[in-house]
N, CA, C and O atoms as a GROMACS GRO file, in nm:
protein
  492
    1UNK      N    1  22.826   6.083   2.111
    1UNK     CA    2  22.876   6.205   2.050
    1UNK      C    3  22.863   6.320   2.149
    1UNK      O    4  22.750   6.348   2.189
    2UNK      N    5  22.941   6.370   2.182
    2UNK     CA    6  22.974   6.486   2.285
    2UNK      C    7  22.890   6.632   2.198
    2UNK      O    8  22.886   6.657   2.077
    3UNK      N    9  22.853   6.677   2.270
    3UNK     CA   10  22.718   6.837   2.195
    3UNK      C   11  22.792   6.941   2.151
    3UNK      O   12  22.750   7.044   2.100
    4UNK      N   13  22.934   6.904   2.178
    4UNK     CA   14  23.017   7.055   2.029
    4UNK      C   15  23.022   6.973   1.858
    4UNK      O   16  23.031   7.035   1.752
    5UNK      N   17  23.012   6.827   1.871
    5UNK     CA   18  22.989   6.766   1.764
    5UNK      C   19  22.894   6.780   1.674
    5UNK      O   20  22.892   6.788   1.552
    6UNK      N   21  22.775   6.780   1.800
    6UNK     CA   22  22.619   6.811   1.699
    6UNK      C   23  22.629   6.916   1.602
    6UNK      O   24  22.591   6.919   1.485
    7UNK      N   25  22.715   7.046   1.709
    7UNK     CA   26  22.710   7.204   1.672
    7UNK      C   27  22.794   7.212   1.558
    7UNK      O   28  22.777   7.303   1.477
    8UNK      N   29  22.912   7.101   1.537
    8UNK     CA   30  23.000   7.109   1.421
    8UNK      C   31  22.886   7.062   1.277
    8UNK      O   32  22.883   7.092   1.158
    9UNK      N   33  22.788   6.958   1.385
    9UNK     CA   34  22.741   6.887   1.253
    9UNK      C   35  22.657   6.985   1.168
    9UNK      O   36  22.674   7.015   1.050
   10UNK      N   37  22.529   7.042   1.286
   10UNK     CA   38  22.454   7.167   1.252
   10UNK      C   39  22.513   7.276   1.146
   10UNK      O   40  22.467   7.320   1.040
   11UNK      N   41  22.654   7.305   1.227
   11UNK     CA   42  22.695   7.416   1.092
   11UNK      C   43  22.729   7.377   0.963
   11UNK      O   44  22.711   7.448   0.864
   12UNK      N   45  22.792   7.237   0.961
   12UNK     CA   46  22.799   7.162   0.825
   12UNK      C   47  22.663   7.166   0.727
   12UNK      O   48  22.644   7.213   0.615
   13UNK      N   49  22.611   7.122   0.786
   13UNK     CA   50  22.469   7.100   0.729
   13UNK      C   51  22.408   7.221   0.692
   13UNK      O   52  22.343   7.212   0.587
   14UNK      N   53  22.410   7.329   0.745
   14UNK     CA   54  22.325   7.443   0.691
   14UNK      C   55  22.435   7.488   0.600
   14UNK      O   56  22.398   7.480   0.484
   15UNK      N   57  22.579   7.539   0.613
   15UNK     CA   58  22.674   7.525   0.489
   15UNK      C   59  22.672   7.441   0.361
   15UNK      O   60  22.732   7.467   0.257
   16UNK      N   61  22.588   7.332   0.386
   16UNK     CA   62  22.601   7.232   0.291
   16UNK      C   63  22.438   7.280   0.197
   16UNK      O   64  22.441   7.270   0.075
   17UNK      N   65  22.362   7.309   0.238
   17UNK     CA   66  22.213   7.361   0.225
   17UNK      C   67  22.262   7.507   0.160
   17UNK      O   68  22.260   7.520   0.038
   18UNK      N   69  22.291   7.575   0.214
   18UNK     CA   70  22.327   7.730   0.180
   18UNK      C   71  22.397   7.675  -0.011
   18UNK      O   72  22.338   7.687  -0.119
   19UNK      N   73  22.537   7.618   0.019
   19UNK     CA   74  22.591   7.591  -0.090
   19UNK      C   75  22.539   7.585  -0.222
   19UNK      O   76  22.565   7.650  -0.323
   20UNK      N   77  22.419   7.442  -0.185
   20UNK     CA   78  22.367   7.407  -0.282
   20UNK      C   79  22.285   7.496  -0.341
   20UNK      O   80  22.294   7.532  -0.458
   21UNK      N   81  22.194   7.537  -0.251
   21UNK     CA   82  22.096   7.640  -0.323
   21UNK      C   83  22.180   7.770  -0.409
   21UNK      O   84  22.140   7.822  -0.513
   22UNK      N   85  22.281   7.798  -0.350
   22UNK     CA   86  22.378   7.873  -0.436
   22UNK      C   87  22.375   7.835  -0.571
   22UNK      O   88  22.311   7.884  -0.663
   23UNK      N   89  22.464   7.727  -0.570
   23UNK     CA   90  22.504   7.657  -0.688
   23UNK      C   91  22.419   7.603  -0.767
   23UNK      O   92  22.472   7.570  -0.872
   24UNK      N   93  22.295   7.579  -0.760
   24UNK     CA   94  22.162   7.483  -0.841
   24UNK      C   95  22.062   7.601  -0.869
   24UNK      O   96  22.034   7.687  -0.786
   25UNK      N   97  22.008   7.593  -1.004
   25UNK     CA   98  21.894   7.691  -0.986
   25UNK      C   99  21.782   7.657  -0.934
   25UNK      O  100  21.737   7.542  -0.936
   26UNK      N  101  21.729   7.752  -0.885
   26UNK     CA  102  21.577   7.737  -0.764
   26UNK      C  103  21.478   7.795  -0.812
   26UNK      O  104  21.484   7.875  -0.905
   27UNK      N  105  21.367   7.759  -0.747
   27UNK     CA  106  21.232   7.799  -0.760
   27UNK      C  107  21.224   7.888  -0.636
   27UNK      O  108  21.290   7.860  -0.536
   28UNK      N  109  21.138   8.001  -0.641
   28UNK     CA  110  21.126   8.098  -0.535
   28UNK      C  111  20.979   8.060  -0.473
   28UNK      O  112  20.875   8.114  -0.511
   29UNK      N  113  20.988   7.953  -0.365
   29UNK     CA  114  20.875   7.918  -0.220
   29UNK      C  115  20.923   8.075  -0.126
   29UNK      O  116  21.032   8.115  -0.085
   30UNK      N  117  20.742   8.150  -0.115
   30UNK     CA  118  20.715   8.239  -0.019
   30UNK      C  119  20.632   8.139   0.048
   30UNK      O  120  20.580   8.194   0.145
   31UNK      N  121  20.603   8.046   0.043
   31UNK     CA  122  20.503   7.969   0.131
   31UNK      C  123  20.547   7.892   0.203
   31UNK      O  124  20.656   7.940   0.234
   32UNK      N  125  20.534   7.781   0.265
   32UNK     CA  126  20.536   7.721   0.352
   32UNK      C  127  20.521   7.589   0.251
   32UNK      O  128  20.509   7.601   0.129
   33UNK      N  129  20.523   7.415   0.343
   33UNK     CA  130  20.516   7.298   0.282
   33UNK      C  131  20.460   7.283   0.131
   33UNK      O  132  20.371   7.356   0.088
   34UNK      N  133  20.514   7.197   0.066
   34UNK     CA  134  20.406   7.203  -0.077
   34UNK      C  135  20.354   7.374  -0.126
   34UNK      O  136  20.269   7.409  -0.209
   35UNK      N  137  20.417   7.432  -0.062
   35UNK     CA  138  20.380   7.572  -0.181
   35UNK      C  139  20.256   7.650  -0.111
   35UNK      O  140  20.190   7.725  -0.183
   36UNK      N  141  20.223   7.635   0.021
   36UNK     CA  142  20.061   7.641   0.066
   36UNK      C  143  20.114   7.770   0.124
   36UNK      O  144  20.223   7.773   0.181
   37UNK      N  145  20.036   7.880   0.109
   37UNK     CA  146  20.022   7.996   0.178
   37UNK      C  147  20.138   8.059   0.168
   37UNK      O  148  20.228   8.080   0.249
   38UNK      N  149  20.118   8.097   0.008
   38UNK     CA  150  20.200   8.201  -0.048
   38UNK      C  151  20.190   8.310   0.029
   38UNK      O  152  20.078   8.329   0.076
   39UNK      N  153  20.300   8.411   0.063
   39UNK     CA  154  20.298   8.551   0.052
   39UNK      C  155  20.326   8.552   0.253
   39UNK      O  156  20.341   8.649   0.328
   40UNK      N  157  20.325   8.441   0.277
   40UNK     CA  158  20.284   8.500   0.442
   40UNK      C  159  20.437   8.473   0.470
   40UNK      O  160  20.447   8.405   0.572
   41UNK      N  161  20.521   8.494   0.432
   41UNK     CA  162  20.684   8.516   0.458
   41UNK      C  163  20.726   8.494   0.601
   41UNK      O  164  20.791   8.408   0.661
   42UNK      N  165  20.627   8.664   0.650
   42UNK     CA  166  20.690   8.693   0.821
   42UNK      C  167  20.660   8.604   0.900
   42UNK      O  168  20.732   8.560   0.989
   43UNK      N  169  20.514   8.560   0.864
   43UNK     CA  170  20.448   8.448   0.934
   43UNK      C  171  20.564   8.326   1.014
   43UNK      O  172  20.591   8.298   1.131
   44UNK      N  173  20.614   8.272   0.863
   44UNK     CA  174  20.653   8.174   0.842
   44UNK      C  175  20.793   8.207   0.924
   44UNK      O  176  20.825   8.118   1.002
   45UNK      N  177  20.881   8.323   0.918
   45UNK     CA  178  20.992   8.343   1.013
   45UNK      C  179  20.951   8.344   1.138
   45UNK      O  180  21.036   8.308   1.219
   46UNK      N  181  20.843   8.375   1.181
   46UNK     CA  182  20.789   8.360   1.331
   46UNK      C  183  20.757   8.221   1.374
   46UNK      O  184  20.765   8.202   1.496
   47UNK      N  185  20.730   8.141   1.316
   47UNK     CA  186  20.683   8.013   1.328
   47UNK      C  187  20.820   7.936   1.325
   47UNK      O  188  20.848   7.836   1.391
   48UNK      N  189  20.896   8.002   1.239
   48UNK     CA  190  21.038   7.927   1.236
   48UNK      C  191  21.147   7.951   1.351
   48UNK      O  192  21.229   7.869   1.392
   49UNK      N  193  21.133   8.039   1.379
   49UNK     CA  194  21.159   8.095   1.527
   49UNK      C  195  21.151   8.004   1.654
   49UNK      O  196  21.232   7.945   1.725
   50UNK      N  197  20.987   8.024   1.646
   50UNK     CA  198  20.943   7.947   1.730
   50UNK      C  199  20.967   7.795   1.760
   50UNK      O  200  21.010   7.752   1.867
   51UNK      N  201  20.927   7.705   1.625
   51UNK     CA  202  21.029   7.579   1.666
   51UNK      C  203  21.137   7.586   1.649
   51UNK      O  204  21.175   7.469   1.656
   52UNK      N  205  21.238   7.660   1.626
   52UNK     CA  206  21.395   7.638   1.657
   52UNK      C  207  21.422   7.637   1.783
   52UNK      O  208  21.501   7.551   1.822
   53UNK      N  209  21.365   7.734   1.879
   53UNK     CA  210  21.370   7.766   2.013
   53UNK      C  211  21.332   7.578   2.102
   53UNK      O  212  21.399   7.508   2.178
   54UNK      N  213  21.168   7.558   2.024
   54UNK     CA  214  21.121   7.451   2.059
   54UNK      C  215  21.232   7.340   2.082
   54UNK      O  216  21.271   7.303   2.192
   55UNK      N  217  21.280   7.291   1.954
   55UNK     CA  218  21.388   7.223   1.921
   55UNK      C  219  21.522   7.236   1.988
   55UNK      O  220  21.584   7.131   2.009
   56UNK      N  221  21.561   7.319   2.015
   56UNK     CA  222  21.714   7.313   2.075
   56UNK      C  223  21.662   7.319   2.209
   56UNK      O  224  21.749   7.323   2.295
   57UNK      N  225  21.562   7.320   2.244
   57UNK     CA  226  21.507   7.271   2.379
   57UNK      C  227  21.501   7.152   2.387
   57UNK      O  228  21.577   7.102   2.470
   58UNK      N  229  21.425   7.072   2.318
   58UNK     CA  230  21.435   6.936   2.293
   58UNK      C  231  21.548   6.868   2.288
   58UNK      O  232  21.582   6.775   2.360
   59UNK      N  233  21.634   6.937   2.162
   59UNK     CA  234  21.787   6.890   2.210
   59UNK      C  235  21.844   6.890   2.350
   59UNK      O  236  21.896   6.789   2.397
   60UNK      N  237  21.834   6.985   2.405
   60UNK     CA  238  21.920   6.957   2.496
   60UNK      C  239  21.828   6.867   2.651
   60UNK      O  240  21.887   6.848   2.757
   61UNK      N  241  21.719   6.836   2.632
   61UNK     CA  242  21.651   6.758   2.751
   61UNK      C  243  21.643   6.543   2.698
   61UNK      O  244  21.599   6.452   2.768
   62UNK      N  245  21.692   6.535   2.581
   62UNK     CA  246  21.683   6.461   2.514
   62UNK      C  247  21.772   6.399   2.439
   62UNK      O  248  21.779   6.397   2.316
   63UNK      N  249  21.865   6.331   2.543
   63UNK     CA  250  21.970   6.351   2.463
   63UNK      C  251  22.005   6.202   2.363
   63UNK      O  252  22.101   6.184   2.288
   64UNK      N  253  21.888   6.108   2.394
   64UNK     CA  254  21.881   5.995   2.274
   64UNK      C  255  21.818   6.090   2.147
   64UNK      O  256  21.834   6.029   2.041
   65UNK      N  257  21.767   6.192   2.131
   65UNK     CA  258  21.702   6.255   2.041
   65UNK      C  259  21.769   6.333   1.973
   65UNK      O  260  21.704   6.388   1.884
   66UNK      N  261  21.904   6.367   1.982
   66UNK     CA  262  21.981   6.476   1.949
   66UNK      C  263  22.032   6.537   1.807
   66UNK      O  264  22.039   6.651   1.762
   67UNK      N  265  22.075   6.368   1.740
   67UNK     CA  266  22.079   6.371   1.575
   67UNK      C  267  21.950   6.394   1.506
   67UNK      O  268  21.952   6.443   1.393
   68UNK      N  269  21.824   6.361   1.569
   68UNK     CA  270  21.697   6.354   1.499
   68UNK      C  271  21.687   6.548   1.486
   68UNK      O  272  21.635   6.607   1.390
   69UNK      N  273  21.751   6.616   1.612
   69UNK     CA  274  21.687   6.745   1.661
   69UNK      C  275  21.794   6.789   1.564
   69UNK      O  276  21.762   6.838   1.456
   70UNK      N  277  21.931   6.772   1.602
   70UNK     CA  278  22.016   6.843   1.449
   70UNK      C  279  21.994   6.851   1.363
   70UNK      O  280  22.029   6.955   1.307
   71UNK      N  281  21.918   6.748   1.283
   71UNK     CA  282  21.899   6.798   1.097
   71UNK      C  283  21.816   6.868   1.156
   71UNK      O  284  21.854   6.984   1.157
   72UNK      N  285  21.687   6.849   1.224
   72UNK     CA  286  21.564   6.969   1.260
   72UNK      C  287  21.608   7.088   1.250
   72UNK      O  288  21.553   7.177   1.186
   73UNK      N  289  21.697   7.095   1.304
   73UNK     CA  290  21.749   7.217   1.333
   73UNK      C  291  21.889   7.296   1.230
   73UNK      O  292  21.929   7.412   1.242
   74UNK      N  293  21.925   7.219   1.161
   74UNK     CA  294  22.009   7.264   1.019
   74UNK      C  295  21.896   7.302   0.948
   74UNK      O  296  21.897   7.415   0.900
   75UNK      N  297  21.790   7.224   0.928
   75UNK     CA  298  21.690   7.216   0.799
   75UNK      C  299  21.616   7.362   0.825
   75UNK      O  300  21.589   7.438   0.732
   76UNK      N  301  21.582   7.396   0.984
   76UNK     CA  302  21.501   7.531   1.035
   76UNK      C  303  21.614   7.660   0.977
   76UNK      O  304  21.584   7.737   0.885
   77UNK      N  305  21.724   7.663   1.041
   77UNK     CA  306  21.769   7.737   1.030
   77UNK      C  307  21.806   7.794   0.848
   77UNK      O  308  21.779   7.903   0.798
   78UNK      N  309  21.871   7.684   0.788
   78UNK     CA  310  21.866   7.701   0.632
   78UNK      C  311  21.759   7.759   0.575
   78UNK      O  312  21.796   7.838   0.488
   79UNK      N  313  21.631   7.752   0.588
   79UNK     CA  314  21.529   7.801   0.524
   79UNK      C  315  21.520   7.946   0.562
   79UNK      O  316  21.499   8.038   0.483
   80UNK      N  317  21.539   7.960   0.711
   80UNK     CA  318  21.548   8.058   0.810
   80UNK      C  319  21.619   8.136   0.764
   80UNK      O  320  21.567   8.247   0.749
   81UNK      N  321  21.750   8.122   0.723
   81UNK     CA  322  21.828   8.201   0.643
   81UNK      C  323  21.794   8.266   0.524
   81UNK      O  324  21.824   8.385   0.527
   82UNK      N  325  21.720   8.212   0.377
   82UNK     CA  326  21.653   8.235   0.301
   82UNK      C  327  21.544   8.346   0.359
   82UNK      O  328  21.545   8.466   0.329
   83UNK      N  329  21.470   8.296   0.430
   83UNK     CA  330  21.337   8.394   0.441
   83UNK      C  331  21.396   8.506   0.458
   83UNK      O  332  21.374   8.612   0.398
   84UNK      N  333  21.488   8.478   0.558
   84UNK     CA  334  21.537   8.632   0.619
   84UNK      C  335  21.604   8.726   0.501
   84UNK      O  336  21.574   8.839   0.464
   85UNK      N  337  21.701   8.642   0.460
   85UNK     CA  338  21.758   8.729   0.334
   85UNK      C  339  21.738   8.750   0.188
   85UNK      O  340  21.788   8.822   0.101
   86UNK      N  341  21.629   8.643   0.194
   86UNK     CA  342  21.557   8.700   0.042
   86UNK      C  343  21.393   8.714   0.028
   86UNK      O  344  21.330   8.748  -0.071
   87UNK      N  345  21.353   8.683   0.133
   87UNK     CA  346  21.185   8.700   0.142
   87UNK      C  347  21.144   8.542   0.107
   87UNK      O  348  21.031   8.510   0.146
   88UNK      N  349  21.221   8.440   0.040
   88UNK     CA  350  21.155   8.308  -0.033
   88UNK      C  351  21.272   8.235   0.045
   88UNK      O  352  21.374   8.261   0.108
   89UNK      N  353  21.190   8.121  -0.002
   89UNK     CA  354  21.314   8.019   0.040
   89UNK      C  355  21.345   7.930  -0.114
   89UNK      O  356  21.250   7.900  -0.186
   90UNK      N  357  21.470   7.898  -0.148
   90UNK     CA  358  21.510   7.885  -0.265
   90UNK      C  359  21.501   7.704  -0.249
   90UNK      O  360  21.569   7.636  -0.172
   91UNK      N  361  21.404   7.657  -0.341
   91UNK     CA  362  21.380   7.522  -0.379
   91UNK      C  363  21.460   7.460  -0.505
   91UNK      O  364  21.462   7.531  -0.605
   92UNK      N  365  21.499   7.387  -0.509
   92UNK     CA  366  21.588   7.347  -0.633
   92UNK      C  367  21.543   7.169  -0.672
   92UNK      O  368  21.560   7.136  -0.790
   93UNK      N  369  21.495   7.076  -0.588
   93UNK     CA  370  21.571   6.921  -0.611
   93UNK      C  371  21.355   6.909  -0.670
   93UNK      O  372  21.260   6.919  -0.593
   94UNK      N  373  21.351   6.892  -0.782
   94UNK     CA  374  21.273   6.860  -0.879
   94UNK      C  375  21.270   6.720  -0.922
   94UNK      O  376  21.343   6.676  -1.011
   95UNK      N  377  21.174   6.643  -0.850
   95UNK     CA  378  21.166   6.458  -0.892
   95UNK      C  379  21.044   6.474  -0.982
   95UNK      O  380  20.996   6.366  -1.018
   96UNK      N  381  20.974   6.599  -1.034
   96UNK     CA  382  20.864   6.594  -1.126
   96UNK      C  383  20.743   6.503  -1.051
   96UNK      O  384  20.641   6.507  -1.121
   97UNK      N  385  20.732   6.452  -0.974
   97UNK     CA  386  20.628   6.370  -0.943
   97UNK      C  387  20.618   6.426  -0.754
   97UNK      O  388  20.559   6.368  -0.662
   98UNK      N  389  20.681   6.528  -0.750
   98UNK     CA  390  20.654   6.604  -0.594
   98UNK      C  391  20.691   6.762  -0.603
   98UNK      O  392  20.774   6.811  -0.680
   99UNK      N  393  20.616   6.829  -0.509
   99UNK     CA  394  20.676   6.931  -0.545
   99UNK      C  395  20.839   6.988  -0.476
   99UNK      O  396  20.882   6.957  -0.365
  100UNK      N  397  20.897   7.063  -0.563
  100UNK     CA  398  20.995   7.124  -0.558
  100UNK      C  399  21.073   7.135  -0.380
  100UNK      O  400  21.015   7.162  -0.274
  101UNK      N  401  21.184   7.112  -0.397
  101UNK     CA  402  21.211   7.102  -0.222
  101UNK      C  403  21.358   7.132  -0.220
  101UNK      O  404  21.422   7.154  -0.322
  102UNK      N  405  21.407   7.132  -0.100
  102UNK     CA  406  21.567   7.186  -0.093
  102UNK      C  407  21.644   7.069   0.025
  102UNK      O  408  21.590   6.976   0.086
  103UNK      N  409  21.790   7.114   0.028
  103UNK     CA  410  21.804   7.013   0.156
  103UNK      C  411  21.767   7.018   0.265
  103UNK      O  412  21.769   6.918   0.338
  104UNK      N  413  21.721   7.144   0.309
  104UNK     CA  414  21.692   7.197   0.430
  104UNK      C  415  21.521   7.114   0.451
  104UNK      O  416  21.484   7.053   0.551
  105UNK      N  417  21.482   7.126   0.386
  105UNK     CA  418  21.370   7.007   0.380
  105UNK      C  419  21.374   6.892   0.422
  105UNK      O  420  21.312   6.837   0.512
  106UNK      N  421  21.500   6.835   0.310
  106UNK     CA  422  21.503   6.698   0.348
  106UNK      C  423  21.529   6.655   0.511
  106UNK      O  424  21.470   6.585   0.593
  107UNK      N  425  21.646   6.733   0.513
  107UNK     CA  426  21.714   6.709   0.683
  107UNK      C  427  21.554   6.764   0.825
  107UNK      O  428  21.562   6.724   0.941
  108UNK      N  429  21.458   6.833   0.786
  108UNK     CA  430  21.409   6.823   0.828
  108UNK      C  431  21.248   6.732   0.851
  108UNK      O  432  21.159   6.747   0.935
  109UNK      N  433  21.261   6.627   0.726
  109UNK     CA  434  21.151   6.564   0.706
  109UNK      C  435  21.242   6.380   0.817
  109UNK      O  436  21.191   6.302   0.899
  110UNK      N  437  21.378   6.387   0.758
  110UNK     CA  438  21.451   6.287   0.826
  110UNK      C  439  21.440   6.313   0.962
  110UNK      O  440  21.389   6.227   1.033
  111UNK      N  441  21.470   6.396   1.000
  111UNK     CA  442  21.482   6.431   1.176
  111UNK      C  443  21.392   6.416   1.230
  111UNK      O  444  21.402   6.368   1.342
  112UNK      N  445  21.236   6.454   1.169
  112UNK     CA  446  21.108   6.388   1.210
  112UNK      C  447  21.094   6.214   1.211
  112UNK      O  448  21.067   6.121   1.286
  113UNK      N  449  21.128   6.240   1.092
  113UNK     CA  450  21.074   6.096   1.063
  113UNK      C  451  21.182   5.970   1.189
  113UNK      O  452  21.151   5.858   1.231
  114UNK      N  453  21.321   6.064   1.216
  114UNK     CA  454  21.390   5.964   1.287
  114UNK      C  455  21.313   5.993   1.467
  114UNK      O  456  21.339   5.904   1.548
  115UNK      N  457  21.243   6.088   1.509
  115UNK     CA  458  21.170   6.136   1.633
  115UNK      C  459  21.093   6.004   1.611
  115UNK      O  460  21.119   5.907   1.683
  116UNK      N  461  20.986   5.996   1.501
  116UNK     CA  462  20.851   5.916   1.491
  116UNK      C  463  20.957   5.808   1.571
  116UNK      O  464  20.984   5.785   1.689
  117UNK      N  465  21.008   5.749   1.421
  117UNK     CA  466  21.092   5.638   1.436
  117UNK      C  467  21.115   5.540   1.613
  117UNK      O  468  21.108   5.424   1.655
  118UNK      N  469  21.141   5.669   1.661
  118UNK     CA  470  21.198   5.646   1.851
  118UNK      C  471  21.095   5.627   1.923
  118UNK      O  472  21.106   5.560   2.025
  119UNK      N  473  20.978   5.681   1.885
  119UNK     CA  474  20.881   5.691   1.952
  119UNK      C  475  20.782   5.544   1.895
  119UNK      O  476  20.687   5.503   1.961
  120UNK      N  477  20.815   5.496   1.796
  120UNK     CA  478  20.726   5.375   1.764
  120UNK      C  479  20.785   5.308   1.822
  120UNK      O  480  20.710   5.249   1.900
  121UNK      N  481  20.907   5.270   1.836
  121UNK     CA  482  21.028   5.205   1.857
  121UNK      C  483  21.024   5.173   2.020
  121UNK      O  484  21.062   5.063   2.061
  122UNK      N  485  20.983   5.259   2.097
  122UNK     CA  486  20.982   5.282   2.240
  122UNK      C  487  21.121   5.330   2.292
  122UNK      O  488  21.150   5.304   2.409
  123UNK      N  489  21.236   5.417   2.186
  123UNK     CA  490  21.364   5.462   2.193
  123UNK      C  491  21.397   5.377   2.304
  123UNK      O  492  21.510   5.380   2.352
   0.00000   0.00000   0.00000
């Protein structure tokens, strides 16, 4: 996949994240993972910052790693978006037996989990 693809995929994906949280009602996360450390908002945009920068670094030195770094990086930015424009990040997908989460989550728990994946794997 040629790297204006990723960038098509990236914007899909945070469009697709944005959407939903639109359209679904949400729970208002000021915290971080599982709900931990309410209230620290700015924190959390600085930190989000910070690995996005991390990440599209990674992307681009890495280029068996690239789909793993795209959702990373849809999932950063989507939340990223939230913090910035509403102080919370808007949680919606409720399995009652975890807490509350969005897509921007998911795509970023996959993108890890597909990094681990490469790295057990010996990519």
């Amino acid at each position: 996949m040629k790297e204006w693809k990723y960038f098509l995929l990236i914007i899909g994906l945070i469009i697709a994240d944005q959407i939903t949280k639109y359209y679904f009602g949400f729970v208002k996360n000021t915290g971080g993972a599982f709900g931990i450390f309410q209230g620290y908002n700015f924190v959390f945009i600085l930190v989000s910052f910070a690995a996005l920068i991390g990440f599209i670094f990674y992307f681009a030195k890495n280029e068996k790693e690239r789909l793993a770094c795209s959702l990373i990086i849809s999932g950063i930015i989507g939340n990223l978006i939230d913090r910035i424009a509403f102080g919370y990040v808007r949680d919606f997908i409720d399995l009652r037996v975890w807490p509350v989460f969005n897509i921007a989550d998911s795509l970023m728990v996959v993108g890890v989990g597909l990094i681990v994946w490469g790295m057990i794997k010996g990519k």
